[in-house]
Legacy VTK file of the C-alpha trace (Angstrom):
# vtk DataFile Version 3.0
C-alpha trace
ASCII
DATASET POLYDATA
POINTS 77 float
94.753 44.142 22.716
95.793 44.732 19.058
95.782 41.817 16.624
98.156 40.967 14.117
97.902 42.435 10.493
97.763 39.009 8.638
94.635 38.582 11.634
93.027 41.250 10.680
93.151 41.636 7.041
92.939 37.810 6.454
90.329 36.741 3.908
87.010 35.820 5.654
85.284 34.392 2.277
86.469 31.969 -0.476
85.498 34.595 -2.909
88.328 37.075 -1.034
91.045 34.152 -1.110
93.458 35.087 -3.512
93.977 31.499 -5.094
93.805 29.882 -8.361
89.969 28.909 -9.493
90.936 24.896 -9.306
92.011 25.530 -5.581
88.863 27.694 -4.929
86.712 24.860 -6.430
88.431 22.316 -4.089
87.801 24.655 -1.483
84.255 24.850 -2.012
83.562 20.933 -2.800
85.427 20.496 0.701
83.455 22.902 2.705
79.974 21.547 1.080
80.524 18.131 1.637
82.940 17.323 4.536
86.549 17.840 4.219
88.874 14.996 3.924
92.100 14.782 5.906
94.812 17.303 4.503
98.326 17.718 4.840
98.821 21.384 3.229
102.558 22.213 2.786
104.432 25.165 0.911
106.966 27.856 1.320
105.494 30.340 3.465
103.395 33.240 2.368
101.387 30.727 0.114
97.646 31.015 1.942
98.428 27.606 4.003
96.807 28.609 6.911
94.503 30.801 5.229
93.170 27.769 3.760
92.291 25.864 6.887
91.078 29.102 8.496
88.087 29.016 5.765
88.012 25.669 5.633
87.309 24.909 9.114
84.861 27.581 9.288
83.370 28.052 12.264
83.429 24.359 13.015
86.130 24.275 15.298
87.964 25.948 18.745
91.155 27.565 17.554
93.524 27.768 20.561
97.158 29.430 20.724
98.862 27.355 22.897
101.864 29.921 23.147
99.232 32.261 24.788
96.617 30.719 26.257
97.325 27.731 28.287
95.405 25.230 31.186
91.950 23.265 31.234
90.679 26.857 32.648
90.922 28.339 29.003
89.019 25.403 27.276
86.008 25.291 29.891
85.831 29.400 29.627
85.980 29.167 25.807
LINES 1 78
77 0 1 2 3 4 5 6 7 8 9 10 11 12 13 14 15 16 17 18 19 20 21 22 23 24 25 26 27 28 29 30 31 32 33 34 35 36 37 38 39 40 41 42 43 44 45 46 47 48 49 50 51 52 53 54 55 56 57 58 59 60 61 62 63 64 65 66 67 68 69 70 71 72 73 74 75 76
């Protein structure tokens, strides 16, 4: 299966994200103390989801519902 560029070569680390230091700060402070609720908009191209992809971490199931659908999925997952 091959996996989408922006997948691939998506920034794994703050330190990677290419974002102003004030929004890396933020970043940080949320990931080290608990993240408030967010509503992150923008044109596209902007690091939105980047953003939640670092911080959420590893805290969380991320499920494509245009690919993978059904209960089965969840319990396999």
């Amino acid at each position: 299966m091959s996996v989408l560029w922006t997948e691939k070569y998506r920034p794994k680390s703050v330190d990677k994200f290419a974002a102003p230091p004030h929004i890396k700060s933020f970043l940080r402070h949320s990931i080290a103390s608990g993240f408030p609720h967010l509503l992150l908009y923008g044109p596209p191209g902007t690091g939105k989801t980047t953003f939640a992809h670092l911080l959420a971490g590893d805290k969380f199931l991320e499920l494509n519902a245009s690919d993978e659908r059904g209960i089965g999925t969840i319990r396999n997952t």
